[in-house]
Phi, psi and omega in degrees: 000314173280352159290300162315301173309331176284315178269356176285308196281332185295299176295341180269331145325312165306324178272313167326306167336304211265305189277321182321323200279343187259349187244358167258312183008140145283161172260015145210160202246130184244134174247117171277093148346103168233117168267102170307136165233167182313316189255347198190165150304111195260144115348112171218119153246120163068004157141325194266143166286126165229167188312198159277281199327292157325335202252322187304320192291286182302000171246017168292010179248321183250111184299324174319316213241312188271019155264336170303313183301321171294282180287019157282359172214029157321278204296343185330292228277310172318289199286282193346287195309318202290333190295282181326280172355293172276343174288326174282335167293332165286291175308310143001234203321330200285317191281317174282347188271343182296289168333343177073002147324106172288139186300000000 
C-alpha cells in the first residue's frame, strides 16, 4: 500500500511539475539582431532596424539583459565629452602646424 501511495504522489508531482514548466515557457522566442556600425550599434528584429528605445521596452520583462543594456551606457555622455575635449587638443595645434601657423 505505501508503494502505490508513493508512486501515485511521485507521478502526480511530476505532472504538476511538467504544466508549470510548460506554462512559464514564453511562446515564441525573439532573436534580436546587434550589428556594429562606425558610430553606434544597429538593432535588427526580424529583418526591420529598431531604436535603443524600443529595444529598452521589449526587454523589460528579462531583468538580465535589460540591465546589461541600461549599463552599457552609463557612461556614454563622459566619453563623448572627454573625446571632444581631446580630439580638440589635438587636432588644434596638429591643424595649426599643417598650416604652416606658429603656435
Amino acid at each position: 500500500m505505501k508503494y502505490i501511495l508513493t508512486a501515485t504522489f511521485i507521478l502526480f508531482s511530476f505532472f504538476l511539475i511538467a504544466q508549470n514548466d510548460k506554462e512559464s515557457t514564453p511562446k515564441q522566442s525573439q532573436n534580436i539582431e546587434i550589428k556594429s556600425s562606425f558610430t553606434s550599434y544597429k538593432f535588427i528584429e526580424n529583418g526591420e532596424r529598431i531604436s535603443r528605445k524600443d529595444l529598452l521596452k521589449k526587454l523589460e520583462n528579462n531583468e538580465a539583459a535589460f540591465n546589461l543594456l541600461k549599463k552599457s551606457n552609463t557612461g556614454n555622455t563622459f566619453y563623448i565629452i572627454s573625446s571632444i575635449i581631446g580630439g580638440g587638443l589635438i587636432g588644434i595645434p596638429l591643424g595649426d602646424y599643417v598650416a604652416g601657423r606658429p603656435s
